[in-house]
N, C-alpha and C positions, 0 to 999 in steps of 0.2 A: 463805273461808280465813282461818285463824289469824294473826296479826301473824307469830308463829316459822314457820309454815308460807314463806309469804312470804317470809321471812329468809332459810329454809333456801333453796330456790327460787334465793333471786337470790344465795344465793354459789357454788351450782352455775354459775350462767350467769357469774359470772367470774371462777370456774374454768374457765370454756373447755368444761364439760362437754357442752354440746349447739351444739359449734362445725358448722359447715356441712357438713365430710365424715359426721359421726356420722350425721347423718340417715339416710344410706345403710344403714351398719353396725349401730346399735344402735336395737333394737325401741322402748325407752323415749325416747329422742327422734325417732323416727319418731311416737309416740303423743301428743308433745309438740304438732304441728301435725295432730294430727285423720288421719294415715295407719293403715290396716290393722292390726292386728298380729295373730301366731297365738298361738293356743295352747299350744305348742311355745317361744315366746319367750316369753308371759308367767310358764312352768312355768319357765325358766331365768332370768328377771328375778328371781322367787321365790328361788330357788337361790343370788343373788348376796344378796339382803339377808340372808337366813337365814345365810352367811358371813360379812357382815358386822358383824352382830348378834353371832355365835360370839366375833369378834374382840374384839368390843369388850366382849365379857361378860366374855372373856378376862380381858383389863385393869381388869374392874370399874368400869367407864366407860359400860354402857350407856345410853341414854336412852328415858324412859319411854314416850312415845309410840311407840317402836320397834315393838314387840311388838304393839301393836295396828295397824299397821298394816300387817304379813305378814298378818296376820288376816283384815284387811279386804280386802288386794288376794288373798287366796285367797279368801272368800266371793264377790267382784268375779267373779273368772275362774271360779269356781261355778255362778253366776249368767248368764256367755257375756258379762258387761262386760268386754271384754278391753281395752281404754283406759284404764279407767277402774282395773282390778288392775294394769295394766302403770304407770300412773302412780304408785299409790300404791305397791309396790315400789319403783319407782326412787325414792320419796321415802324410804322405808326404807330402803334401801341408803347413799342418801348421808346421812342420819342417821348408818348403823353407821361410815361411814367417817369420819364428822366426830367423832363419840365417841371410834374410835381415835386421832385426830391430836390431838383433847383433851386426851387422859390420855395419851401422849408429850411434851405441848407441861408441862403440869401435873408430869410427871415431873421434869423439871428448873426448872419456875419457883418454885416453893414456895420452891425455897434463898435465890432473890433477895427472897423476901417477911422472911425470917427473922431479927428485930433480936438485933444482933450486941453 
């Protein structure tokens, strides 16, 4: 993995994003520790990135790795790698969410960069 991949990774985990009840709930941290997942969840993990890529296109914020990597967790789930689509999804997904929280946070810091 990528130094950013890594990056990304470890500021999901504190965020809280794959805290101990999620395992239960959500397919991509269930796929985090080597459990099951269907096809049905990795077609809805798809679904959340592709949202939030929408989002953060929105804002003109996306990041470039994004895109390719719906890509590859759909050829993944193609292929019947469903851990391995459902992983990279969820690393898509929290790319698009971190783009949008970027260009929110960028919205208002610019002013403070601005010599007055």
């Amino acid at each position: 993995m990528t130094p950013r991949v890594l990056r990304l990774l470890a500021i999901g985990l504190l965020l809280g994003l794959l805290s101990p009840g999620a395992l239960a709930q959500d397919p991509a941290a269930a796929s985090a520790v080597g459990a099951a997942v269907s096809a049905e969840a990795v077609t809805e993990l798809i679904g959340r990135a592709e949202a939030a890529q929408r989002s953060a296109t929105e804002l003109r914020a996306e990041w470039l790795e994004t895109d390719g990597l719906i890509e590859q967790a759909r050829k993944e789930a193609n292929l019947g790698n469903l851990i391995k689509a459902a992983e990279l999804a969820e690393l898509a997904r929290r790319q698009g969410e971190l783009a949008v929280a970027q260009a929110e946070r960028e919205a208002e810091a610019w002013q403070r960069r601005v010599v007055r």
